[in-house]
GUDREN-91564 format. One record per residue (C-alpha): residue number from 0; residue in three letters; x, y, z. Coordinates in steps of 0.02 Angstrom, whole numbers, plus 50000, padded with zeros to 5 digits. Example, Ala and Ser with C-alpha at 12.3 -4.5 7.8 and 13.67 -1.06 7.14 Angstrom:
% residues 2
+-----+------+-------+-------+-------+
!  nr ! rest !    xx !    yy !    zz !
+-----+------+-------+-------+-------+
!   0 !  Ala ! 50615 ! 49775 ! 50390 !
!   1 !  Ser ! 50684 ! 49947 ! 50357 !
+-----+------+-------+-------+-------+
This chain:
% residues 297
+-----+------+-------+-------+-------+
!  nr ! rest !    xx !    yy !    zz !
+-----+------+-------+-------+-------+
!   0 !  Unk ! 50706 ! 48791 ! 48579 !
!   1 !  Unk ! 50544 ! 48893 ! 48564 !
!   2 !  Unk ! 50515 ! 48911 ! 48731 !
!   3 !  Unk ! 50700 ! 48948 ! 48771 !
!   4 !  Unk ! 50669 ! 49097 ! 48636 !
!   5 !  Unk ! 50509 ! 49155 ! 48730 !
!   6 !  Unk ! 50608 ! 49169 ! 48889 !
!   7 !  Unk ! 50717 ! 49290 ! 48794 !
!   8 !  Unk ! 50585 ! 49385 ! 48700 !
!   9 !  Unk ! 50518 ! 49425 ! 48899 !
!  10 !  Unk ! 50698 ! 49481 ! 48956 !
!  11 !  Unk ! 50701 ! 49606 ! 48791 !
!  12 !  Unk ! 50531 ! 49668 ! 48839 !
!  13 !  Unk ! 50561 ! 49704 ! 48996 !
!  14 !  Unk ! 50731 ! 49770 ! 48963 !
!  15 !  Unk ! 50691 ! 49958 ! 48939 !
!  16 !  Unk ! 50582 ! 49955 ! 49102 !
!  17 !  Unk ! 50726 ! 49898 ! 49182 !
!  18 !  Unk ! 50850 ! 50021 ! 49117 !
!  19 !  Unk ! 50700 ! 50161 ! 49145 !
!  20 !  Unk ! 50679 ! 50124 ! 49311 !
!  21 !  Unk ! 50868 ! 50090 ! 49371 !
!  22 !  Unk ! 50892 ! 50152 ! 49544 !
!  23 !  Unk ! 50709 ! 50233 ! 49563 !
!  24 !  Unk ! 50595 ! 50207 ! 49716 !
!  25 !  Unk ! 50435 ! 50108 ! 49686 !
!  26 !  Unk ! 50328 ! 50076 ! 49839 !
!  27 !  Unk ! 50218 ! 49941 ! 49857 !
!  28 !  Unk ! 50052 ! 49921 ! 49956 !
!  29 !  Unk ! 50041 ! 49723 ! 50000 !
!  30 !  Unk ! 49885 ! 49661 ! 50065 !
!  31 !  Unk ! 49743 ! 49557 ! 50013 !
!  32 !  Unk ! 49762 ! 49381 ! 49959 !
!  33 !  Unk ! 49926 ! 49415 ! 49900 !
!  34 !  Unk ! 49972 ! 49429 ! 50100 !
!  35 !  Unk ! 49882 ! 49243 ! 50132 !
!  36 !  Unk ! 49906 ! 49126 ! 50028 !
!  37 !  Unk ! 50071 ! 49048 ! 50017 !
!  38 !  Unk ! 50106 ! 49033 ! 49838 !
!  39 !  Unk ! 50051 ! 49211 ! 49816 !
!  40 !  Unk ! 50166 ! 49263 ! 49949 !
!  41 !  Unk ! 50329 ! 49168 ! 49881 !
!  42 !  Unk ! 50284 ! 49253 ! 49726 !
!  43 !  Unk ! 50265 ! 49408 ! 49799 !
!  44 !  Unk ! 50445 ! 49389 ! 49876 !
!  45 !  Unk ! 50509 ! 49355 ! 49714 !
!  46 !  Unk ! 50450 ! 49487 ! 49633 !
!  47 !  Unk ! 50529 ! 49628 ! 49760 !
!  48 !  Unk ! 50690 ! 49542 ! 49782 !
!  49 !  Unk ! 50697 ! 49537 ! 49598 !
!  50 !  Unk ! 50694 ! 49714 ! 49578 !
!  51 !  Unk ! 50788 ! 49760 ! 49713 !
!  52 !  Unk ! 50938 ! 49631 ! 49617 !
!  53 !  Unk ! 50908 ! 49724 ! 49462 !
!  54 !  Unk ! 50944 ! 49917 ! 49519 !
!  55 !  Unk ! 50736 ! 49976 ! 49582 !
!  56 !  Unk ! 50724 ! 50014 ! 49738 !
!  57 !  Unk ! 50564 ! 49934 ! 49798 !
!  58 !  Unk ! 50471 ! 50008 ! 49968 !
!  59 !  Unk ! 50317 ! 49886 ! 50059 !
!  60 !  Unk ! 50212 ! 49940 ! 50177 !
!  61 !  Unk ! 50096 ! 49812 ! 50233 !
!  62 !  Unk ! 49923 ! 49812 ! 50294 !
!  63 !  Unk ! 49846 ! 49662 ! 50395 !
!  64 !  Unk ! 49648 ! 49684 ! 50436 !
!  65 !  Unk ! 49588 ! 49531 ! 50418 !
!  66 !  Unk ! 49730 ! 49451 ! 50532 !
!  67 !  Unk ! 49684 ! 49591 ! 50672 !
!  68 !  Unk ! 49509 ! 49524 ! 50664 !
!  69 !  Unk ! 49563 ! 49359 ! 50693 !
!  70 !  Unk ! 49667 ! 49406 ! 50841 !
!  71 !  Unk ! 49521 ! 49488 ! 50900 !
!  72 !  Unk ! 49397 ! 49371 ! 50898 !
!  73 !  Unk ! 49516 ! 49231 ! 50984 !
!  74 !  Unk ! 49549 ! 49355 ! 51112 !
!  75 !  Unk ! 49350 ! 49405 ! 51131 !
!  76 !  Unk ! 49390 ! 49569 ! 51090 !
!  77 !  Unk ! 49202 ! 49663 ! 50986 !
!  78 !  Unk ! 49268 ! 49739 ! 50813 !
!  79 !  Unk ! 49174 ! 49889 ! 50765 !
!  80 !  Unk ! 49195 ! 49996 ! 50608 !
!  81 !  Unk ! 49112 ! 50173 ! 50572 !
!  82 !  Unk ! 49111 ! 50200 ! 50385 !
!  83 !  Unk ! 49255 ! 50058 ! 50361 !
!  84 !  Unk ! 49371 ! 50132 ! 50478 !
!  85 !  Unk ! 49409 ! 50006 ! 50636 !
!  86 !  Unk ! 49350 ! 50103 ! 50774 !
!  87 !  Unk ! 49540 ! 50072 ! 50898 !
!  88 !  Unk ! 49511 ! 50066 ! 51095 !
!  89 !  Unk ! 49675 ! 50048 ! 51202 !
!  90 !  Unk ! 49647 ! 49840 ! 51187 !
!  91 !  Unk ! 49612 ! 49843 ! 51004 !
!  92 !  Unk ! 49755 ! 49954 ! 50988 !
!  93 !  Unk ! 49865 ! 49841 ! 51091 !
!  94 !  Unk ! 49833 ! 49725 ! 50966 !
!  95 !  Unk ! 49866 ! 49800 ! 50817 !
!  96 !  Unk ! 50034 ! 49829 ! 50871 !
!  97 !  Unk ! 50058 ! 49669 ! 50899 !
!  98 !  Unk ! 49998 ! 49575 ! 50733 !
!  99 !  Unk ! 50048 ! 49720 ! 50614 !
! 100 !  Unk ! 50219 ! 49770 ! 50715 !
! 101 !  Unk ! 50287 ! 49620 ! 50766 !
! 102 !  Unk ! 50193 ! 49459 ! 50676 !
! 103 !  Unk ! 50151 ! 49520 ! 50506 !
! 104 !  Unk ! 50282 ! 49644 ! 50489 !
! 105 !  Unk ! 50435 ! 49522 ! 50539 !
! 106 !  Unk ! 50328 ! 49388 ! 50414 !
! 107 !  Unk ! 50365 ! 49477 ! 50282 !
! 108 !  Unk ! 50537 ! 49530 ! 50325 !
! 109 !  Unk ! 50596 ! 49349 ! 50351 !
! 110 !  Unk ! 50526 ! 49311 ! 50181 !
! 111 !  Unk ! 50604 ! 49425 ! 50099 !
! 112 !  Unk ! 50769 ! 49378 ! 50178 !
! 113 !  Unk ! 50729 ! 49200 ! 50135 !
! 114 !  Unk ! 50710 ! 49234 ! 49955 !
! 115 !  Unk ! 50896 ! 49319 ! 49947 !
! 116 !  Unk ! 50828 ! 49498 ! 49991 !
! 117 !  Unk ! 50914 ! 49593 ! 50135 !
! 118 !  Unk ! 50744 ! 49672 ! 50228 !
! 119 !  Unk ! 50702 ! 49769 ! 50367 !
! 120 !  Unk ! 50550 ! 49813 ! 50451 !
! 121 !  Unk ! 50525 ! 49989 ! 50555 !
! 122 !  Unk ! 50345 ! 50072 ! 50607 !
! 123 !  Unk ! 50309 ! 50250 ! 50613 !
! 124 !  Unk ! 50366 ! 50243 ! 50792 !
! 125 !  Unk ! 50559 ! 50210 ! 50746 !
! 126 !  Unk ! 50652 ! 50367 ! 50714 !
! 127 !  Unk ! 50473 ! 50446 ! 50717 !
! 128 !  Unk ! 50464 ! 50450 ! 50529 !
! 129 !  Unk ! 50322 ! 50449 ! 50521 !
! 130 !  Unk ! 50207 ! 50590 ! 50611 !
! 131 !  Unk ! 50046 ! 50567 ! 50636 !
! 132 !  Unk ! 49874 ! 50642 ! 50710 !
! 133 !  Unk ! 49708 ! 50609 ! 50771 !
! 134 !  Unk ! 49614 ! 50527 ! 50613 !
! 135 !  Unk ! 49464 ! 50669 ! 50547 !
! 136 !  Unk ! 49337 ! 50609 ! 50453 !
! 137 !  Unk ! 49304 ! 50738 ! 50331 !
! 138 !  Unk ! 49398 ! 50642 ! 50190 !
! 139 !  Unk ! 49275 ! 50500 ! 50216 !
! 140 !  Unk ! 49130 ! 50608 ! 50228 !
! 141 !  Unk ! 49161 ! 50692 ! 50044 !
! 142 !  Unk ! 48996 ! 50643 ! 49938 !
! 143 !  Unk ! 48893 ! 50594 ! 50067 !
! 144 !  Unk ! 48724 ! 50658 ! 50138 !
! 145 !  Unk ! 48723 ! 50796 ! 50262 !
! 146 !  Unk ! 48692 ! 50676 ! 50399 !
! 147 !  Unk ! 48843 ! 50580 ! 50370 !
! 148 !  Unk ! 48931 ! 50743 ! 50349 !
! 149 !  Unk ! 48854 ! 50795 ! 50538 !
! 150 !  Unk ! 48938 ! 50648 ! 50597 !
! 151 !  Unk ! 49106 ! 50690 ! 50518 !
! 152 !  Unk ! 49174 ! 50727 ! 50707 !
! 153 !  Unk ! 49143 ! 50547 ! 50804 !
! 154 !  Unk ! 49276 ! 50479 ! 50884 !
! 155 !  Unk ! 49375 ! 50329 ! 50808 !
! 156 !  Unk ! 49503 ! 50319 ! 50978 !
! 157 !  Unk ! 49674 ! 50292 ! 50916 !
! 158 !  Unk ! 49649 ! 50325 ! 50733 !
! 159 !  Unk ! 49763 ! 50420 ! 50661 !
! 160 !  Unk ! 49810 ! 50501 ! 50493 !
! 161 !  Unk ! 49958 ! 50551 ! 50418 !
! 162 !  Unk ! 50042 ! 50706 ! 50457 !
! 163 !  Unk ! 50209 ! 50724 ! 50410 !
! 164 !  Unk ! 50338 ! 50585 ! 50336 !
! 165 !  Unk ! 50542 ! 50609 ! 50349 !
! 166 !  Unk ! 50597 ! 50511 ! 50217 !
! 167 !  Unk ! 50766 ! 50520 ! 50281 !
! 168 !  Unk ! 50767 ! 50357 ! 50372 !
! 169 !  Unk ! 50715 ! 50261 ! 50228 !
! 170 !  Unk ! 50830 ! 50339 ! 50106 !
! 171 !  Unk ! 50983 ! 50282 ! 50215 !
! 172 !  Unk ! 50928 ! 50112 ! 50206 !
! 173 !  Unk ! 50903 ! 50111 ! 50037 !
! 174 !  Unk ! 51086 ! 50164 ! 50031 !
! 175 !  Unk ! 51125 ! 50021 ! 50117 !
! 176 !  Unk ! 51018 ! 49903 ! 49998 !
! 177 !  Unk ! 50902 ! 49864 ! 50118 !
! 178 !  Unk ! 50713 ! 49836 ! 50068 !
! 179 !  Unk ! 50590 ! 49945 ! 50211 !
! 180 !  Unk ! 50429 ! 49844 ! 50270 !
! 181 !  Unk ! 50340 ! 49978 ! 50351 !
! 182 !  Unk ! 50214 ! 49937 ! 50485 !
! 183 !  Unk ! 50072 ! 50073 ! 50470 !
! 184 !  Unk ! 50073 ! 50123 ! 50642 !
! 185 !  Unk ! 50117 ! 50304 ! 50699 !
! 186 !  Unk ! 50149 ! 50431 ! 50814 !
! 187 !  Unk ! 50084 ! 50593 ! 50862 !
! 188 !  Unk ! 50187 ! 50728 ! 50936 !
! 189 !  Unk ! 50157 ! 50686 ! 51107 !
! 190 !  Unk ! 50209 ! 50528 ! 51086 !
! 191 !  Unk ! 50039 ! 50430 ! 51081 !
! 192 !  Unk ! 50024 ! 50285 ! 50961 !
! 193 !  Unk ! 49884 ! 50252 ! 50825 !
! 194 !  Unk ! 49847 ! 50136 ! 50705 !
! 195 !  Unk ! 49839 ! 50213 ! 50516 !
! 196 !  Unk ! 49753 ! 50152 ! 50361 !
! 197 !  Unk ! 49888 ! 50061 ! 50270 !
! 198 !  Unk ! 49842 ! 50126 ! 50087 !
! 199 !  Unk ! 49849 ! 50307 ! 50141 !
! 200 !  Unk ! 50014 ! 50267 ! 50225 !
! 201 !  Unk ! 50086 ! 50195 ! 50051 !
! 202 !  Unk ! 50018 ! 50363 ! 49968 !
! 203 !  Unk ! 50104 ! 50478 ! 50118 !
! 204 !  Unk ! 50257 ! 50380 ! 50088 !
! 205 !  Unk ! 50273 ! 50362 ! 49896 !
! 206 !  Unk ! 50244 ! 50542 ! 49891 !
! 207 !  Unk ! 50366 ! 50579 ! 50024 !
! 208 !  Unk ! 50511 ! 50473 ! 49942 !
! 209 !  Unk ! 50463 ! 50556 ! 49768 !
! 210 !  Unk ! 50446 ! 50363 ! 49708 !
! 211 !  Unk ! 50422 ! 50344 ! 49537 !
! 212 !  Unk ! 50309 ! 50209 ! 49552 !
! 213 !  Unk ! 50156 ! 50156 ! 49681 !
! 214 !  Unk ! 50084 ! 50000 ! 49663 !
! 215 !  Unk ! 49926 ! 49949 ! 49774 !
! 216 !  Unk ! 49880 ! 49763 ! 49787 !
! 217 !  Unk ! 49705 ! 49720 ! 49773 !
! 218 !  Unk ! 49581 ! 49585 ! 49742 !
! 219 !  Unk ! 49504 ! 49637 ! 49592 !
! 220 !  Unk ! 49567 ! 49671 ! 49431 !
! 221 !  Unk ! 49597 ! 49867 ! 49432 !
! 222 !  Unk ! 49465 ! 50007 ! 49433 !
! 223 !  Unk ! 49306 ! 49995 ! 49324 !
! 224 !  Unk ! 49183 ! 50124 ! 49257 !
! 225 !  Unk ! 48988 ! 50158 ! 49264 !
! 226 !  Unk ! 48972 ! 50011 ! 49126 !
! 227 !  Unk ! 49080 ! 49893 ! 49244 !
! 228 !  Unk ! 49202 ! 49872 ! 49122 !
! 229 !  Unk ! 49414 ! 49875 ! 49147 !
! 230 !  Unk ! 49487 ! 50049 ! 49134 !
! 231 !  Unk ! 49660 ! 50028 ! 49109 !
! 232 !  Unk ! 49734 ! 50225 ! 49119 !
! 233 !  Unk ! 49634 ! 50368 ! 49203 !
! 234 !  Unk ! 49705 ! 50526 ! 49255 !
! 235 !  Unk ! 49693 ! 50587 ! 49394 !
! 236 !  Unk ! 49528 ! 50722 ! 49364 !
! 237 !  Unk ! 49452 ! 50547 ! 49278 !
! 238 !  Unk ! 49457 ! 50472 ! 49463 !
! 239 !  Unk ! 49414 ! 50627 ! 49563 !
! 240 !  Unk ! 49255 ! 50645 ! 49438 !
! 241 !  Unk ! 49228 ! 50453 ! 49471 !
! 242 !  Unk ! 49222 ! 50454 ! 49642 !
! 243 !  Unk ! 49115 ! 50600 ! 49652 !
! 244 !  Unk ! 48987 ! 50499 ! 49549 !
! 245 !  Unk ! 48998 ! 50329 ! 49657 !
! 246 !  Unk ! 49069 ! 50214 ! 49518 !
! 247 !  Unk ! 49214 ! 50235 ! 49641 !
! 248 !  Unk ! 49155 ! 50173 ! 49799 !
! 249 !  Unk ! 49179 ! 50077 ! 49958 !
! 250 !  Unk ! 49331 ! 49962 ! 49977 !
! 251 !  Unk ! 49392 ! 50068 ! 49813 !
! 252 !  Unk ! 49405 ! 50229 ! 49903 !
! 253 !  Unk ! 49562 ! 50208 ! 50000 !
! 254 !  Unk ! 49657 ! 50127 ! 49852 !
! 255 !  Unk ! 49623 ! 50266 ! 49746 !
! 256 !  Unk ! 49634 ! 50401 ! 49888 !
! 257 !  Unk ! 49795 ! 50331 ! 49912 !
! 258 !  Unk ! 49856 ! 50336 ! 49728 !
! 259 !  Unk ! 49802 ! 50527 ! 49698 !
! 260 !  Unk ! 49892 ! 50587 ! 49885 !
! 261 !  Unk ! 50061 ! 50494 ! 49793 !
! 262 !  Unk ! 50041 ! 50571 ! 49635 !
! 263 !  Unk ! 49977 ! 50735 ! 49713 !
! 264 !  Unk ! 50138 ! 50752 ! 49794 !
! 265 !  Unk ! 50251 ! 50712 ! 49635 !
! 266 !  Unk ! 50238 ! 50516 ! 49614 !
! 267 !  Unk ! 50242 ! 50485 ! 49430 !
! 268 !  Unk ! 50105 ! 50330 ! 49401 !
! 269 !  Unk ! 50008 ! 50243 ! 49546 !
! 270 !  Unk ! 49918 ! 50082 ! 49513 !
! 271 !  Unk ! 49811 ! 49974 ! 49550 !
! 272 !  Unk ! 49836 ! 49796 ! 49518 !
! 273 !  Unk ! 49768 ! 49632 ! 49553 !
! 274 !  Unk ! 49889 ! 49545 ! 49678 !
! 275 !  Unk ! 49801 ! 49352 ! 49647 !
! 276 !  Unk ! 49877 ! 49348 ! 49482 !
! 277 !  Unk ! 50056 ! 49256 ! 49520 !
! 278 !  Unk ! 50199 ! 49386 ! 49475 !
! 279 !  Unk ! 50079 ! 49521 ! 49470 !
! 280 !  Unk ! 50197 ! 49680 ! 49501 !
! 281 !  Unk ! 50316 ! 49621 ! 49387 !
! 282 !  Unk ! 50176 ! 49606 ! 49240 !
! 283 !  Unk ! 50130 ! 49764 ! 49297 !
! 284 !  Unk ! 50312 ! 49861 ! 49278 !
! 285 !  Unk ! 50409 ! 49765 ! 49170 !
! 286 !  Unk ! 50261 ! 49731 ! 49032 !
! 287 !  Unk ! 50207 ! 49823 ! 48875 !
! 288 !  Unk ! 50025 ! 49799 ! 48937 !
! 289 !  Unk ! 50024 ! 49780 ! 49125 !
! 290 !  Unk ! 49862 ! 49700 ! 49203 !
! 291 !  Unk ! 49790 ! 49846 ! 49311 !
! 292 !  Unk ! 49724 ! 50034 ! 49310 !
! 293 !  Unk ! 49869 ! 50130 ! 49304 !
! 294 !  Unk ! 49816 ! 50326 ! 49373 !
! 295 !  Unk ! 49929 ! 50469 ! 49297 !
! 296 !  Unk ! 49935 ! 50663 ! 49335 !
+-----+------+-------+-------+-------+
């Protein structure tokens, strides 16, 4: 009987959230471990399909680098990075649409689907929602030496960063109750193709949908500070002074840059959660507590 009552006590807790939340847009970068290991994916499926049953409207967009290196390397194809951006030749590019467009992408869709969910999955390319141009490294070259700043204009080939998002495509599904899996490839105005960092694609979107919510998987447990100890809130000139400093660094950097273009374009909360931990985005929404950072304006 106790743990019948324990059940409960989590639907009453998670009760307000729900009603709070009804009918908002929360988008969701997946990627990690949470994208690899099967339990963690299940899970993951869960969760969204979950939401969507009770009234959120729940966004993904997926990345997938470690499954383009793979592809790579089977196919003999020389990865090369420049400040942890995958430097994109026609081949690499070729492939890229291929594992995040078709393999990954329609992964996660038939998951979803599997799971009682009713998903779709679109790129940048469909309905050209999502414009894009030649990627600039200036971002990337904010706190760094003067050399590295020198170098700010090397060529990444088919890079790209965001430009412009409709969100007109994606409402209409969302009428329709279907759950978007975006692919984070995109297209410029002439029609050429590039491959796009999939947090700063969750950030262009969330922002561009007015979610309430973005959620970015990870493999750590949030954000930490000098001391290396879990932050749980920050606002948004708490991050912009850590990053400045370097306690925000590295693989950090897009997860964060991603959470302050959201929330500098209206998004309520971003966060930053730990996508290991089984159930993790609904711990995250539909606690008193959550387990990550959660950023704020």
């Amino acid at each position: 009987m106790e743990k019948l009552i324990k059940k409960a006590d989590v639907l009453i807790e998670a009760l307000p959230y729900i009603r709070t939340f009804a009918d908002k847009t929360i988008v969701i970068k997946y990627g990690g471990a949470a994208m690899t290991k099967d339990d963690l994916k299940d899970g993951f499926a869960e969760d969204v399909v979950l939401m969507k049953y009770v009234g959120l409207n729940p966004v993904i967009v997926h990345g997938g680098g470690p499954q383009i290196n793979d592809m790579l390397s089977r196919l003999g194809i020389q990865s090369t990075f420049k400040r942890g951006v995958r430097v994109t030749d026609q081949a690499t590019m070729d492939v890229v649409e291929m594992v995040l467009g078709g393999k990954i992408n329609k992964e996660i869709v038939t998951l979803l689907n599997q799971h009682g969910g009713k998903a779709i999955g679109i790129t940048g390319t469909d309905a050209g929602f999502m414009v894009c141009k030649p990627f600039s490294a200036k971002s990337w070259s904010q706190g760094m030496s003067q050399d590295s700043q020198s170098q700010a204009d090397e060529d990444y080939g088919f890079v790209g960063e965001v430009e412009k998002i409709d969100p007109q495509m994606i409402t209409r599904l969302q009428q329709e109750n279907f759950i978007p899996v975006i692919a984070p490839i995109g297209v410029d105005r002439k029609g050429m193709r590039y491959n796009i960092n999939a947090d700063l694609v969750a950030g262009a979107v969330a922002g561009a949908l007015k979610a309430e919510k973005l959620l970015v998987l990870t493999d750590v447990k949030g954000i930490r500070d000098a001391a290396n100890r879990h932050v749980s809130t920050l606002s948004k000139k708490d991050v912009e002074r850590m990053v400045k400093k370097g306690t925000i660094s590295e693989g950090m950097l897009p997860k964060v840059r991603s959470c302050l273009i959201g929330i500098e374009a209206g998004v309520q909360k971003a966060h930053v959660i730990d996508g290991r931990v089984p159930h993790a985005i609904l711990l995250e929404i539909f606690t008193d507590k959550g387990i990550g950072t959660e950023i704020v304006a």
